[in-house]
N, C-alpha and C positions, 0 to 999 in steps of 0.2 A: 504494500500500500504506500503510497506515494506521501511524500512529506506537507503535499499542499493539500491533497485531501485529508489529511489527519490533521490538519490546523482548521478544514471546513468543518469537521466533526466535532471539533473540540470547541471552534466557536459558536454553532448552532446548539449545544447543549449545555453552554453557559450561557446563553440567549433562554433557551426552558427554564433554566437554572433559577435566574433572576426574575422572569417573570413569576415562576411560582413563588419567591420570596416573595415579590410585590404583591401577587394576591392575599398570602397571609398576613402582611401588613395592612393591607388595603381593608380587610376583613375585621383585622382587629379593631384597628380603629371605626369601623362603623357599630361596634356594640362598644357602647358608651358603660363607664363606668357607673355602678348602683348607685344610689343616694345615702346619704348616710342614715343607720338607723336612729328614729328617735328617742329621745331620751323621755320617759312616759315615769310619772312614780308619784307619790303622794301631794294630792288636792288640786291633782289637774282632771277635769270631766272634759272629753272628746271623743271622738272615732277611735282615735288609740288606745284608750283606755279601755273601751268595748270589746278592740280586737286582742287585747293582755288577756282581758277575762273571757272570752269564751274558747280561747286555746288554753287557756289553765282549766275551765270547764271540759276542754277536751284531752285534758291530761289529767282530770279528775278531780277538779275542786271543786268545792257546792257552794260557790258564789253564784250571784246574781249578777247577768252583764246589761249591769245597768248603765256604762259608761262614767261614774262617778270613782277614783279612786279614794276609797275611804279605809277605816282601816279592816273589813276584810279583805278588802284586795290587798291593803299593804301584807297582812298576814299570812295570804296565799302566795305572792307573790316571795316573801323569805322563805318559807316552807319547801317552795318549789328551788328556788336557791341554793337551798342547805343539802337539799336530797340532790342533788345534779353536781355536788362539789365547788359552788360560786361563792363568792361572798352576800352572804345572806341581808345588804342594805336597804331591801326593797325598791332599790332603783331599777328598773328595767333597760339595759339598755346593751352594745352589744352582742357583749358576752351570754344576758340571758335570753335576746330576743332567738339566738342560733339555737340554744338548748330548746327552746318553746316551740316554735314552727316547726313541721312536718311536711314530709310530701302530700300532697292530696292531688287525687286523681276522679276522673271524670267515674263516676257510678255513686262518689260516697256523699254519704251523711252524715249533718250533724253539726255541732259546734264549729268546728274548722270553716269549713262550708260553709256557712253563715257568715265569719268572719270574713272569709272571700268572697261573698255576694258585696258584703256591704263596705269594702274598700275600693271594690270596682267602681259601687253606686257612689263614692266619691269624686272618681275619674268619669262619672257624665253615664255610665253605660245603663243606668234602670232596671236593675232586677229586681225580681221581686225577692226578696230575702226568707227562705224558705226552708236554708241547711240542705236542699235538695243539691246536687250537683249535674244537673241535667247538661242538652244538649246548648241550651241560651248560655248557661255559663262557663260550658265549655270556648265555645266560641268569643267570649267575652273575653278569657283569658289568655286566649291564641292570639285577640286582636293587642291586648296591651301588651302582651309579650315582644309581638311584629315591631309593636307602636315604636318600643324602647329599644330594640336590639336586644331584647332579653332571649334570645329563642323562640319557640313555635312549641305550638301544640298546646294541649290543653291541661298539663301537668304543671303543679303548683309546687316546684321547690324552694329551697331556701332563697336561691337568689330571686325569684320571682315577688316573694314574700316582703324582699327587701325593697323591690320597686316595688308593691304594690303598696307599701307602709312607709315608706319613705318619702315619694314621691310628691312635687306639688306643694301648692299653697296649704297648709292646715290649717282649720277653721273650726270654731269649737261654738254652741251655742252659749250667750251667754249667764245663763240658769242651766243645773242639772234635770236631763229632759222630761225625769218622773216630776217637778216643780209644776209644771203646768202645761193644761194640755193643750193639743195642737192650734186649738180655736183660740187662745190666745195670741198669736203669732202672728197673723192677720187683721188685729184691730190697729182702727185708725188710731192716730193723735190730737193735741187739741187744736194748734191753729199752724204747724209746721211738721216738715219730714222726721218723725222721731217714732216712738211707741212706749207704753208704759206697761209695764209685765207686772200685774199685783201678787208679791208676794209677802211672807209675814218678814218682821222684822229679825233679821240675822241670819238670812238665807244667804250663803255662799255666792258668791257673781265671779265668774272666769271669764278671762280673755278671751275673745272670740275670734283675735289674727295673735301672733309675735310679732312684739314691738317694745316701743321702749315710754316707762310709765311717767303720766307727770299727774299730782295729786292736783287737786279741785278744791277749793271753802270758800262759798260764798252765801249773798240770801236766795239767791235764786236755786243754782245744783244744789247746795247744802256741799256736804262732802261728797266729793266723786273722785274718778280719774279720766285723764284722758290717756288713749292706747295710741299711736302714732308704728305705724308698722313703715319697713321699707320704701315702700309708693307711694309713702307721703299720707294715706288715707289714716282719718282720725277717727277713733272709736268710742264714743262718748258715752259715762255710766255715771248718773245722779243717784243723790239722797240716802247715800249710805249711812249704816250706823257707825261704820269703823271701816279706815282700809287696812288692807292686806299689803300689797305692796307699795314700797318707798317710790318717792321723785328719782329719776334717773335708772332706776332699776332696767332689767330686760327681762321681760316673761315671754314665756314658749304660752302659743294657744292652748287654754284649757287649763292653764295657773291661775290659783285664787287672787283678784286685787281688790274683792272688798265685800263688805255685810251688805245686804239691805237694810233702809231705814226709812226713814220721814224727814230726812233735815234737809233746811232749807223750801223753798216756795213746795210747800207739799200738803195732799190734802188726808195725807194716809199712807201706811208701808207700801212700796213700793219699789222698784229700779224703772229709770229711766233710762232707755237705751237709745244713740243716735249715730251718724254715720256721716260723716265729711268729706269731701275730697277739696281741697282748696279751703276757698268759703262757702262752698255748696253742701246746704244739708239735703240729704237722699231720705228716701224710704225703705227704710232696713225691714220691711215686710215681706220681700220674696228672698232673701237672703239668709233670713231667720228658718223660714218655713221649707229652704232647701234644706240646710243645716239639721232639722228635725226630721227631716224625709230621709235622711241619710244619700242623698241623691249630688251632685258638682254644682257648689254655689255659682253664682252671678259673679261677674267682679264689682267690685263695689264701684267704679267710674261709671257703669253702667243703669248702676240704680235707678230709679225715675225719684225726679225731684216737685212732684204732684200726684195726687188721687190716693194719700195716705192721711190724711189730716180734715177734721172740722174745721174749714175755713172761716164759717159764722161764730164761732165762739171767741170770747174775749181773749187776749193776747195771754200768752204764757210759757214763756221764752226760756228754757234751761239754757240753751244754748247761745244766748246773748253775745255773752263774752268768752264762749269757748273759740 
């Protein structure tokens, strides 16, 4: 064999060579690395907190996933720590979300499944949350899979568990959802974009974005805070009895920042709750009521900033001077 055909050979098969490198590189880089898991643990009520408790329910705890972390969940939560070899802090976060998830595959039932219905219905997709693992949330999960670069097919592992719980804006409503029921959610306000959620005095109130806290005392909010997340959008809570979190602080959605109360321009316990962007007050009514649905809120820019408020009644402005 001749010397120039052995240099054609040799360059044509580093020509394969290289492009098959390039394709695994090319490859690689189109699945995007996971999200980080969150960090979910005592007095935050959210979707996470949901999906801690009914994988603990599906690894055999007899809690209630009520979304509320109180202290049985703090309780199940060490318990399950201690038995798995973790540091028993009740924090959930790396280490114990890999020990808690399981694979779940398209036939099964049950807690799990549930949990995976209802982090999908956070990402937009509508199912009905039924613990069933049918052919809709198979398909569900092949589609967010696709979406992400996670893989394909309808098999729910660790790393899928990580996008599907990591992923996205998180939004927390802001009362624990057993507090009041749906049909609250939906009432207007009195003469501007806000809502008034009646509940009794010292009900817990969580952040409904992460952001970063500024306290409130006047005659009007009485004591509140305002939530200010990345995008600028403000998240406004009247008439507390006490807060929870300091001026400057930063809370993850679904951290306590205060009691309900009566203070300030108020006619009875209550939280006032309102929504900003700019100087634009919105109506936090279809935002609320996705967040209760379990369903992909709105962004808050898009709010409508009418048809949530008695325009005829006399003025009564918490949000004056926020």
């Amino acid at each position: 064999m001749s010397r120039k055909l052995l240099r054609g050979i040799a360059a044509a098969v580093a020509t394969v060579l290289a492009g098959a490198a390039g394709a695994l590189v090319d490859g690689a880089s189109a699945s995007a690395a996971p999200p980080a898991w969150p960090q979910v643990r005592s007095g935050q009520s959210s979707i996470s907190v949901t999906t801690v408790q009914l994988l603990l329910r599906r690894r055999g705890s007899a809690i209630n996933a009520d979304g509320v972390f109180g202290p049985p969940t703090d309780s199940a939560v060490r318990s399950f720590q201690s038995t798995n070899g973790l540091t028993a802090d009740g924090i959930v976060g790396p280490l114990t979300w890999s020990k808690l998830v399981m694979n779940v595959a398209q036939g099964a039932t049950g807690d799990a499944v549930r949990a995976i219905q209802g982090q999908l219905n956070r990402q937009g997709y509508g199912l009905v949350v039924d613990g069933v693992f049918g052919s809709a949330t198979g398909a569900a999960v092949n589609s967010f899979k696709t979406a992400h670069g996670a893989g394909s097919g309808s098999t729910v592992d660790a790393t899928t568990w990580q996008w599907l719980v990591g992923f996205g804006p998180h939004y927390a409503l802001p009362l624990a959802k057993g507090a009041l029921p749906r049909s609250e959610y939906d009432d207007p306000h009195h003469d501007y974009p806000a809502i008034d959620l009646p509940v009794g005095t010292g009900t817990p109130a969580y952040a409904t974005a992460a952001g970063t806290v500024s306290r409130v005392e006047d005659s009007s909010c009485g004591r509140g805070v305002v939530i200010t997340n990345s995008a600028g959008v403000r998240f406004i809570y009247c008439h507390f009895s006490n807060w929870a979190a300091a001026s400057g602080s930063t809370v993850p959605a679904g951290q306590i920042v205060g009691y309900t109360g009566s203070t300030g321009n108020s006619t009875g316990p209550h939280l006032h709750f309102g929504v900003k962007t700019g100087t634009t007050s919105r109506c936090p009514q279809s935002l609320l009521l996705a967040l209760y649905d379990g369903v992909a809120p709105p962004n808050p820019a898009t709010l409508p900033t009418t048809g949530c408020f008695y325009a005829t009644l006399a003025p009564f402005r918490e949000d004056a001077i926020l």
